[in-house]
TIROTOR-36861 format. One record per residue (C-alpha): x negated, y negated, z negated; residue number from 0; residue in one letter. Coordinates in Angstrom, 2 decimals. Each point is the difference from the previous one (the first is absolute). Layout:
BEGIN
> x:y:z:resi:resn
> X:Y:Z:NUM:A
...
This chain:
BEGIN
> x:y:z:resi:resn
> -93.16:-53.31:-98.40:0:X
> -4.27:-0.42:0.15:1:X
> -1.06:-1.27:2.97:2:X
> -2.41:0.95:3.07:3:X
> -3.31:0.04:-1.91:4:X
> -1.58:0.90:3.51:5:X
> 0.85:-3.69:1.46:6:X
> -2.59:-2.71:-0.59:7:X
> 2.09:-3.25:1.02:8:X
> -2.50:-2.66:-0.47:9:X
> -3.04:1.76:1.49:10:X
> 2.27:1.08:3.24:11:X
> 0.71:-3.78:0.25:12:X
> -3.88:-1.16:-0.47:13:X
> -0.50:2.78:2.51:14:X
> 3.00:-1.32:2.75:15:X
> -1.73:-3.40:-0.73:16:X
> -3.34:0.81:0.52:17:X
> 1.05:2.34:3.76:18:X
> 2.65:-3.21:0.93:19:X
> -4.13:-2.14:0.78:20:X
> 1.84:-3.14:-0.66:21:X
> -1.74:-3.54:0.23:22:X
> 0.32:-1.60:-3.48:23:X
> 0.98:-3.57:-0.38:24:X
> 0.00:0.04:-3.78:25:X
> -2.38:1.50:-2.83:26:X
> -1.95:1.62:-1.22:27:X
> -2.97:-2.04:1.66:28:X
> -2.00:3.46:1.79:29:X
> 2.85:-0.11:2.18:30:X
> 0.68:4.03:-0.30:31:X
> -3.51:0.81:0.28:32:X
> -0.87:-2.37:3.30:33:X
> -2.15:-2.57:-1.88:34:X
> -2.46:1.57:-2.77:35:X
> -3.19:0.12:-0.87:36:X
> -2.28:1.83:2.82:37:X
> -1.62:1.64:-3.30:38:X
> 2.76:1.69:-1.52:39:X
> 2.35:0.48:3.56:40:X
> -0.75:3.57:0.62:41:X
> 1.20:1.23:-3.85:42:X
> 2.77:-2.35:-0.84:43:X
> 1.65:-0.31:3.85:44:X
> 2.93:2.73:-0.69:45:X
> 1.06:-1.10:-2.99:46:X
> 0.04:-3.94:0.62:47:X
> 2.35:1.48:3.01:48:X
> 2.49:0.47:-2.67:49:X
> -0.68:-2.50:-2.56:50:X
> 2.91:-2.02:0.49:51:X
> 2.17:-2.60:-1.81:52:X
> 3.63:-1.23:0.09:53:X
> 1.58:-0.13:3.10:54:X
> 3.34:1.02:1.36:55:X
> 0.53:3.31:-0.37:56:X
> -2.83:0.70:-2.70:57:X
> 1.77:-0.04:-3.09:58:X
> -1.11:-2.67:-2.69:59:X
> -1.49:1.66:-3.51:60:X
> 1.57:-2.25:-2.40:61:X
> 3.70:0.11:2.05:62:X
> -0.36:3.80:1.55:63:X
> 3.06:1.09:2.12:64:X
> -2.14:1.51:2.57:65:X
> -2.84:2.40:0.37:66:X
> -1.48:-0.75:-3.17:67:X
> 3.47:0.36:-2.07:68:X
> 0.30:3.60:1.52:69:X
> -3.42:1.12:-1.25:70:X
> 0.18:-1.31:-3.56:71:X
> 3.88:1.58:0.30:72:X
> -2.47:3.44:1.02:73:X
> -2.09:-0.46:-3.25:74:X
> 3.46:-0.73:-2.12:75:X
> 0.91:3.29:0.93:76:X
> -3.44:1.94:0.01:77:X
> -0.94:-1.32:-3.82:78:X
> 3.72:0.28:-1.17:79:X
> 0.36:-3.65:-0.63:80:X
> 2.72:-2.77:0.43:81:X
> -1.90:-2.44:1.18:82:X
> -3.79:0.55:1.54:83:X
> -1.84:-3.17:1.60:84:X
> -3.59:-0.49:2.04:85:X
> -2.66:-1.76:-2.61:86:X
> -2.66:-1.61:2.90:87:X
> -2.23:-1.70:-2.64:88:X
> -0.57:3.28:-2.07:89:X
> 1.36:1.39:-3.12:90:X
> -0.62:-3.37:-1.53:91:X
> 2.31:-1.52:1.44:92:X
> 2.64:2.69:-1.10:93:X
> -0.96:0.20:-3.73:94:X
> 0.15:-4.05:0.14:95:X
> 3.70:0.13:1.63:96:X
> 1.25:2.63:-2.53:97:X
> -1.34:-1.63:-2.61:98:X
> 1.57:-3.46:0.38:99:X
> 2.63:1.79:0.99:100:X
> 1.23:1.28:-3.71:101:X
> -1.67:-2.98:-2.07:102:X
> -0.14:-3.50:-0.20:103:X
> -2.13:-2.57:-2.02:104:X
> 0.18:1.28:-4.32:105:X
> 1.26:3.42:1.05:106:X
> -1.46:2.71:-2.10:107:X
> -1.15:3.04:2.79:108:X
> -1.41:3.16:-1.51:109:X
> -3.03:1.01:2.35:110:X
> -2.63:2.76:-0.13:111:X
> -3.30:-1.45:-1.00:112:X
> -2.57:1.65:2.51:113:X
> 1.96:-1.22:2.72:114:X
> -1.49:-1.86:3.40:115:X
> -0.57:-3.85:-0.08:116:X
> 2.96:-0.45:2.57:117:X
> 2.38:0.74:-2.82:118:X
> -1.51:-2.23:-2.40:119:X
> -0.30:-2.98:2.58:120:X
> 4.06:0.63:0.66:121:X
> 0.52:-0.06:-3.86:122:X
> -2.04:-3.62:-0.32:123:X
> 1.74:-1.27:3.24:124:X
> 3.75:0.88:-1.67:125:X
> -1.44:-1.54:-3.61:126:X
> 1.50:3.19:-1.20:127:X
> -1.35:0.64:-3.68:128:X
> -1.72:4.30:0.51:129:X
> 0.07:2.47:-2.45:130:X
> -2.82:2.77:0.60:131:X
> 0.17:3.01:-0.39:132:X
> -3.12:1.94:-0.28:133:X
> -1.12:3.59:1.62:134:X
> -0.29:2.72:-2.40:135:X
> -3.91:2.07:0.72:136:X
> 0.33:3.76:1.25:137:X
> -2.90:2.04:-0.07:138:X
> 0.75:1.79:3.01:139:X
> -0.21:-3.18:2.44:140:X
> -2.51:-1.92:-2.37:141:X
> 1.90:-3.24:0.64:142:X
> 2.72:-1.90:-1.65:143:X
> 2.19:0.81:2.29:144:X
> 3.33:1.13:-1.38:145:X
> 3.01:-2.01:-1.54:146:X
> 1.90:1.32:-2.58:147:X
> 4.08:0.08:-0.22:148:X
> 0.11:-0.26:-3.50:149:X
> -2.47:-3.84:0.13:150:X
> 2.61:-0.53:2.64:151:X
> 3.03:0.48:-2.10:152:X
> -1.93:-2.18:-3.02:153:X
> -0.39:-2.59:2.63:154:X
> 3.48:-0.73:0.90:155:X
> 1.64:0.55:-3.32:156:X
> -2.81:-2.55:-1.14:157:X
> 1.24:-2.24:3.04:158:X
> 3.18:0.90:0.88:159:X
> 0.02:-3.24:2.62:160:X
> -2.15:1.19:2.02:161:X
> 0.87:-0.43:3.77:162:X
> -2.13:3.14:1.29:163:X
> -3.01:2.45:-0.55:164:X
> -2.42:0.46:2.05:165:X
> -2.33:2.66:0.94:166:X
> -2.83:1.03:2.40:167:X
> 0.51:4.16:1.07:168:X
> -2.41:0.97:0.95:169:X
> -3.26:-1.36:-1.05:170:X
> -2.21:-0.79:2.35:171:X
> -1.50:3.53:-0.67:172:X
> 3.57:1.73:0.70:173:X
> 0.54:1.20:-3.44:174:X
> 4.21:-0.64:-0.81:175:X
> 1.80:0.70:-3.11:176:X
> 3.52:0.72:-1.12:177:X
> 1.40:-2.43:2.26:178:X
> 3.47:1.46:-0.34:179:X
> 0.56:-0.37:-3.30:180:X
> -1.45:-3.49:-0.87:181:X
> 2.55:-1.09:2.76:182:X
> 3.01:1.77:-1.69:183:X
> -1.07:-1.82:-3.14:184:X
> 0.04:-3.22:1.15:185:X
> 2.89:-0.24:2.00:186:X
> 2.13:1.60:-3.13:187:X
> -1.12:-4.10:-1.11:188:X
> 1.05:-1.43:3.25:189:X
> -3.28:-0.91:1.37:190:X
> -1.49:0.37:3.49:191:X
> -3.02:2.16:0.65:192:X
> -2.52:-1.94:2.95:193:X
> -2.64:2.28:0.49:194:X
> -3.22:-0.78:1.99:195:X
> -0.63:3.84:1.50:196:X
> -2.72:-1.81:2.51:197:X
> -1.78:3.65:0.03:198:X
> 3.36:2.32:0.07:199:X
> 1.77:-0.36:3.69:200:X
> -0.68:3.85:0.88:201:X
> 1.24:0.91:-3.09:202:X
> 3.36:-0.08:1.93:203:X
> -1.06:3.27:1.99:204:X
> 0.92:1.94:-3.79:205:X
> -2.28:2.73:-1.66:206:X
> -2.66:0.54:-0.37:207:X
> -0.46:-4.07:-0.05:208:X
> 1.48:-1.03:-3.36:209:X
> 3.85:-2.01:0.36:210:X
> 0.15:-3.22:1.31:211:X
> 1.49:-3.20:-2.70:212:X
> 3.17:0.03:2.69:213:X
> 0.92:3.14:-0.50:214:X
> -0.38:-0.32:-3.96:215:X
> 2.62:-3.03:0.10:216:X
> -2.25:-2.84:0.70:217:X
> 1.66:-3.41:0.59:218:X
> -2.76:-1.67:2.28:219:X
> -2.97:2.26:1.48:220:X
> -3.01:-1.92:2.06:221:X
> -2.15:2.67:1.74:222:X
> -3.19:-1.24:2.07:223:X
> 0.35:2.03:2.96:224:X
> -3.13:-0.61:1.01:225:X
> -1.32:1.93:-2.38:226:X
> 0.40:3.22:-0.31:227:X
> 2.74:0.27:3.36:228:X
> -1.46:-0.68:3.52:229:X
> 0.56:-3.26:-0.15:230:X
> -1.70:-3.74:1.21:231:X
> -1.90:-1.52:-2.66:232:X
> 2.37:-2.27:-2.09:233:X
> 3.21:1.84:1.54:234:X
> 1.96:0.66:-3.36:235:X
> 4.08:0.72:-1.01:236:X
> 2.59:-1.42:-2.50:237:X
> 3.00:2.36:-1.08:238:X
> 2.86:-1.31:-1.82:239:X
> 2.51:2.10:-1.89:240:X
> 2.83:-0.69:-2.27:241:X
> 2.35:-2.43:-1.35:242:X
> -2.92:-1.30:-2.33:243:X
> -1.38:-2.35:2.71:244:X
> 0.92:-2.76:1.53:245:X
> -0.92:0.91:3.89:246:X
> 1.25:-3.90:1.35:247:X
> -2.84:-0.89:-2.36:248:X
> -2.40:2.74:0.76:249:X
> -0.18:-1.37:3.66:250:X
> -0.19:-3.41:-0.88:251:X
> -3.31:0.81:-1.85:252:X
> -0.59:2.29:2.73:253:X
> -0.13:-3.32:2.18:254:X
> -1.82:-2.02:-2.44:255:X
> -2.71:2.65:0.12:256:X
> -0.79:1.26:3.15:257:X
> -1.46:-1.76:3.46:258:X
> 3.02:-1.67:2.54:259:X
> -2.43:2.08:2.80:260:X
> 0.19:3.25:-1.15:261:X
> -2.17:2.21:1.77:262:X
> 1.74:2.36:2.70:263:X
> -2.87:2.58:0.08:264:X
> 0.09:0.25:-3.80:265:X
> 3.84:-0.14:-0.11:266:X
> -0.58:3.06:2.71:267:X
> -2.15:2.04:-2.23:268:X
> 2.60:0.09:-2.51:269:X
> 2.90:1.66:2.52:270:X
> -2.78:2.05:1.57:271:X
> -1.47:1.19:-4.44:272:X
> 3.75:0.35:-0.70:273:X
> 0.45:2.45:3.07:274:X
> -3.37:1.88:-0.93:275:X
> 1.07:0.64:-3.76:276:X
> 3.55:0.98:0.99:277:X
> -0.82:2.54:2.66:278:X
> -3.07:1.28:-1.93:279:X
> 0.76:3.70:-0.38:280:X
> -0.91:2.24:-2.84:281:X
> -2.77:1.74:2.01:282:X
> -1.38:-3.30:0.89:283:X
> -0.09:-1.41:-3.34:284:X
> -1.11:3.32:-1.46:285:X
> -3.17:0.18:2.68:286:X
> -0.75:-3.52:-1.38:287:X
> -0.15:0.69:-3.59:288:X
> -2.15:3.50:0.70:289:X
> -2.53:-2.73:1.61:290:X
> 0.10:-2.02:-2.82:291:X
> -1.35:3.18:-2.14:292:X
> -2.82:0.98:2.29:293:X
> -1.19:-3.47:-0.25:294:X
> 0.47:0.32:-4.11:295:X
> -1.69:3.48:0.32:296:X
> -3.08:-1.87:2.23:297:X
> -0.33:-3.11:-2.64:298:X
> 0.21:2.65:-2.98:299:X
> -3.47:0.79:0.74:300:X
> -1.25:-3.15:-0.10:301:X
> -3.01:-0.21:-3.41:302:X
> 1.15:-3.43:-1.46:303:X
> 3.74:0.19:-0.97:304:X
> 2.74:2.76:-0.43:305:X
> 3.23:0.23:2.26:306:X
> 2.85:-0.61:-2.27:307:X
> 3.19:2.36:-0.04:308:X
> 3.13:-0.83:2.05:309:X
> 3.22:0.57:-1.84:310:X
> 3.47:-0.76:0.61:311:X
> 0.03:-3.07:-1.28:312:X
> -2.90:-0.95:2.84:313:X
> 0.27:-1.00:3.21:314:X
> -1.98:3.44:1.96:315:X
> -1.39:-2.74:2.27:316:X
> -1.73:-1.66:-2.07:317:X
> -3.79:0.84:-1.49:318:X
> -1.36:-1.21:-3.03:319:X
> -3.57:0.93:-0.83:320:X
> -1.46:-1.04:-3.25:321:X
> -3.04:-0.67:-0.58:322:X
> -2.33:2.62:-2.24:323:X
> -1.54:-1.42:-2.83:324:X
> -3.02:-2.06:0.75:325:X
> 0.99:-1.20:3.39:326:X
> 2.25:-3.00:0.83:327:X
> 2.59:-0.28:2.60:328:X
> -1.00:-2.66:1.85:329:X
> -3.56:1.67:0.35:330:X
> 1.50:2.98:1.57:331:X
> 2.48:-1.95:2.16:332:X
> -3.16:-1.64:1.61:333:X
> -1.70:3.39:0.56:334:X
> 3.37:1.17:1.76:335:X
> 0.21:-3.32:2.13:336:X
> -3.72:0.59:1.52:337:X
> 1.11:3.34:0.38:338:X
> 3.16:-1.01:2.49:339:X
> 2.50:1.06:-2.91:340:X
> 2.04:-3.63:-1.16:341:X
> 2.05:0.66:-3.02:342:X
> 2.72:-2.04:-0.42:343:X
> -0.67:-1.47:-3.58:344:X
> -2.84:0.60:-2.02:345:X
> 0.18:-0.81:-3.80:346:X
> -3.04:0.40:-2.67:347:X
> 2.02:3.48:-1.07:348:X
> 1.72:0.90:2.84:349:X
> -0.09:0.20:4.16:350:X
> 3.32:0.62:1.80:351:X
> 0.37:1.62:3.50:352:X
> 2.87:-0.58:2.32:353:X
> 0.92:2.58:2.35:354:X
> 2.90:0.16:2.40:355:X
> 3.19:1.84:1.73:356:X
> -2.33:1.52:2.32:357:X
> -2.89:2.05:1.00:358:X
> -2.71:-2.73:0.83:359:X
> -3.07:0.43:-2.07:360:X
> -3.34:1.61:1.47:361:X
> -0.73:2.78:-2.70:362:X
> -3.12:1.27:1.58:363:X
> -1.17:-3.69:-0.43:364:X
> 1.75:-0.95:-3.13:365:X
> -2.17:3.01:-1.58:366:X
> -3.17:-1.30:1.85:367:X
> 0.72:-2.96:-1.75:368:X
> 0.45:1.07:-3.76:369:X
> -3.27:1.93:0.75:370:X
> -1.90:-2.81:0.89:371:X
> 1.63:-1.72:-3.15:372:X
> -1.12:3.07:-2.34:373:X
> -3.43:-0.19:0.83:374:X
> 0.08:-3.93:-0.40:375:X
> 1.13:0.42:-3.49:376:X
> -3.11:1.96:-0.74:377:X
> -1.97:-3.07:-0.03:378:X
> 2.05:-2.44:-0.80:379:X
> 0.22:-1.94:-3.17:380:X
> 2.91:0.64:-2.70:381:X
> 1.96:-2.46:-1.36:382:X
> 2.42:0.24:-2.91:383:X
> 3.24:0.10:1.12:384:X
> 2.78:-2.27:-2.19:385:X
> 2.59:1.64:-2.18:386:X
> 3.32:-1.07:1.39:387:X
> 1.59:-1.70:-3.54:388:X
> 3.66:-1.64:-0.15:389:X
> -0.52:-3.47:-0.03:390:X
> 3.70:-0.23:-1.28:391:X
> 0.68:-0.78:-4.15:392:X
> 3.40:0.76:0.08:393:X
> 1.92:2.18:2.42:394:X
> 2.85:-3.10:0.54:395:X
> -1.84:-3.34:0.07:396:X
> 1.45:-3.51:1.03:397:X
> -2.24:-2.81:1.22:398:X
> -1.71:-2.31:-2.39:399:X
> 1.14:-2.88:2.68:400:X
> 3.31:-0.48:1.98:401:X
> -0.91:-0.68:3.49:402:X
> 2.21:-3.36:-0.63:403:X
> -2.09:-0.74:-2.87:404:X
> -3.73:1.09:2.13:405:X
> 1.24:-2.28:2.90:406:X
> -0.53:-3.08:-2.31:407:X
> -2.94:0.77:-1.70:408:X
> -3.82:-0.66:0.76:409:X
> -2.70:2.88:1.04:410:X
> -3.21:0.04:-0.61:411:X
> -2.83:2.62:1.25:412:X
> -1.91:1.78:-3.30:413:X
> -2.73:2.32:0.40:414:X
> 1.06:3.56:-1.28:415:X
> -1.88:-0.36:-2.95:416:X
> 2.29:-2.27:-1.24:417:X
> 3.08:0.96:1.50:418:X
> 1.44:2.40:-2.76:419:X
> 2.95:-1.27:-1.73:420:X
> 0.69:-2.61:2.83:421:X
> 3.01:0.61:2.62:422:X
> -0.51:0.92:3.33:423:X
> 1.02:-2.74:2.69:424:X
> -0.94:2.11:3.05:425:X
> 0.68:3.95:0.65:426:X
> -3.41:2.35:0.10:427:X
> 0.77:2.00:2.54:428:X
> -2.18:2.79:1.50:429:X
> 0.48:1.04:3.72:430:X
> 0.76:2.36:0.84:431:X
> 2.85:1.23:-1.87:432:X
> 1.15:-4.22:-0.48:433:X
> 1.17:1.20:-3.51:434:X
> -1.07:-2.89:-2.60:435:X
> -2.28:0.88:-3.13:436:X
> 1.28:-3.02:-1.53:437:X
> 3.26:-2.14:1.42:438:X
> 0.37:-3.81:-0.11:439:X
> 1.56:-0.86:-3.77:440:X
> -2.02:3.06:-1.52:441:X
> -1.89:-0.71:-3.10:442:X
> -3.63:1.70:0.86:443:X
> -1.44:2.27:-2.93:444:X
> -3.88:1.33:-0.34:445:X
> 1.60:3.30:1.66:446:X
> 0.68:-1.90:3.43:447:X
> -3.01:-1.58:0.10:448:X
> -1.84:2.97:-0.68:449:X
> 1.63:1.90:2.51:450:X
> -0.41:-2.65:2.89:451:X
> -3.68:-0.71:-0.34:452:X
> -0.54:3.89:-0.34:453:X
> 2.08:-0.29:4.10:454:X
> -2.18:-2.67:0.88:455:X
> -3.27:1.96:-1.04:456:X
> 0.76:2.56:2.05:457:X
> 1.14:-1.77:2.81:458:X
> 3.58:-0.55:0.27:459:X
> 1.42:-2.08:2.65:460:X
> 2.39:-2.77:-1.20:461:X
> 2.10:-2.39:1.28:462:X
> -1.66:-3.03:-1.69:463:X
> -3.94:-0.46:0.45:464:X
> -0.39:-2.17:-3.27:465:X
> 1.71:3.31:-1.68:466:X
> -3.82:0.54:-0.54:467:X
> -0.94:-2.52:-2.21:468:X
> 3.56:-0.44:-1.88:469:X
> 3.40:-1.10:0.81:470:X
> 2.35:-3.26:-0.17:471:X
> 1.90:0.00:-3.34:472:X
> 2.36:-1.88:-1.70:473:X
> -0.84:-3.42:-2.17:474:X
């Protein structure tokens, strides 16, 4: 039998907790909002009211019989899984708990190659040995953005040992693939399917969103709430299905991973996101995706870039606008910004958009704004924009180093005119989307190189301020 999706048992008890006026004897230190800086008092005083911790009566996040058991027993049954838990320190911390989860040190994992850093830094931290898999191009997205069943099925007849694939669905863009069918694949070889679907949490409210990697048969699904559910920054969810994981050892890892304070406010988010999505009606969600097309029709007259097409595979909330020949991304991005319009990524190629499950945006001013960003283009310098190339040789690729083998061996840093042929011994990473151009272990060729100093040129923000000059290598 489902349960009351109307009741929201951890925010009623923040709530109870925050009416009760209670003198604290124990943390955290503001004392529930008493003691605080005089600058920030006026904005942060209701919520400190219920930022909480661990006393009797308000459940315990890593032991939850209480409040906090009932909630994540709410999202069980909402996303239709066994097991669903609160992730406090992001999706991070989820994709590094599923990961250790399945693997241990010399276990071969089968993982798709654009995938974000967080499941490469669980991969090094298990000494498992990754086999990449890399995106096929389609024309319609202009990305490498979609993984093919049949390089899955070569994968694990190559290595039938593998201990699990995994994917990311949706990109960061919220273009998905046959999700469905890769997963029917590889569990006919007894593998487990841990998909990062950081973008995909609303995909749970069914068409015209594409399906969700639970409902395809996925074994362990992290979603980052935060992102496109009204959620608190950081506030993200773990489901668990199956007899293909181990769950004692999923919430060990769980444990090992995320904070002994959890926060209460962003554990609250998550019962008060779950509620929104599972009383969202059709009407609702349908009023929300009509706002996300006026806004497409608005930036589809903007003079430097074309609106691309939204098809079933996409997620109708997202906007990708590529940039028209002879102007860059991160040109236009800055023209939007001094406008009052912040994209959420901008890429040499490419700008994405993120709307939401709502009707929130200003049109009258969001078309105020594209017009002020026409006329700016009118005397504004071109730049070429770069041809997005695969940086992959092969479409299933091992590293040229074990991590094992890289944690005994010397670095050195080598300008980028040097660096071909040598193997990387630190991730390039460009943020946003956190997806590595090369990984640690990954033998750099002319192609990378070229590609990276191109991103630099044109002003690509990356993790690693040296990236500039050239990167530490390998002896």
């Amino acid at each position: 039998m489902s349960l009351d999706q109307t009741n929201t048992p951890l925010y009623d008890m923040l709530v109870n907790y925050k009416n009760r006026e209670l003198d604290s004897y124990h943390v955290p230190g503001h004392k529930n909002g008493k003691i605080f800086s005089s600058r920030g008092m006026d904005e942060f005083q209701s919520l400190l009211q219920m930022d909480a911790t661990e006393i009797t009566g308000m459940d315990d996040l890593h032991d939850a019989h209480g409040p906090i058991q009932q909630a994540q027993a709410l999202a069980a049954d909402f996303f239709h899984s066994d097991s669903s838990y609160f992730l406090i320190n992001g999706s991070t911390a989820g994709n590094l708990a599923m990961l250790l989860t399945i693997c241990q040190a010399g276990d071969k994992v089968i993982v798709q190659r654009n995938c974000h850093k967080s499941i490469l830094h669980g991969l090094e931290l298990a000494g498992a040995q990754p086999v990449f898999l890399a995106a096929s191009y389609e024309e319609q997205s202009a990305r490498y953005s979609k993984i093919e069943v049949e390089i899955v099925e070569e994968a694990l007849v190559r290595f039938p040992e593998a201990k699990g694939l995994v994917l990311t669905y949706p990109d960061y863009f919220g273009r998905t693939y046959e999700m469905e069918e890769i997963i029917k694949t590889v569990h006919h070889f007894e593998v487990p399917v841990l998909v990062d679907e950081a973008h995909g949490i609303h995909f749970h409210l069914g068409r015209p969103f594409p399906p969700p990697a639970l409902e395809a048969g996925a074994d362990i699904v992290v979603q980052s709430a935060h992102k496109m559910a009204p959620a608190m920054t950081m506030a993200s969810l773990l489901h668990a299905n199956g007899e293909r994981i181990d769950f004692e050892r999923l919430r060990y890892f769980l444990q090992v991973f995320q904070s002994s304070s959890p926060s209460y406010p962003l554990m609250a988010s998550l019962d008060l996101a779950r509620h929104f999505l599972a009383n969202a009606t059709e009407e609702m969600v349908g009023r929300a995706i009509q706002h996300a097309s006026k806004i497409r029709e608005i930036l589809a007259e903007g003079d430097g870039w074309t609106v691309l097409p939204v098809s079933r595979c996409d997620d109708p909330l997202k906007i990708t606008l590529q940039a028209d020949r002879g102007w860059n991304g991160l040109q236009i991005a800055a023209l939007l910004e001094d406008a009052g319009v912040f994209p959420e990524l901008a890429l040499p190629d490419q700008l994405l958009l993120v709307t939401g499950l709502g009707e929130y945006i200003n049109l009258c001013r969001l078309k105020n704004s594209i017009s002020i960003v026409n006329e700016q283009l009118k005397t504004t310098r071109k730049h070429a924009t770069i041809k997005t190339v695969s940086l992959y040789t092969e479409t299933i690729q091992e590293l040229t180093f074990s991590y094992e083998k890289m944690k005994k061996m010397q670095s050195v840093f080598t300008p980028w005119q040097e660096a071909a042929g040598k193997v990387a011994a630190q991730p390039v990473v460009p943020y946003p989307p956190g997806v590595p151009l090369l990984v640690k272990g990954e033998t750099i060729t002319k192609k990378h190189i070229e590609q990276i100093v191109q991103l630099i040129d044109q002003g690509t923000r990356f993790h690693n301020e040296e990236i500039k000059e050239g990167m530490v290598t390998f002896k």
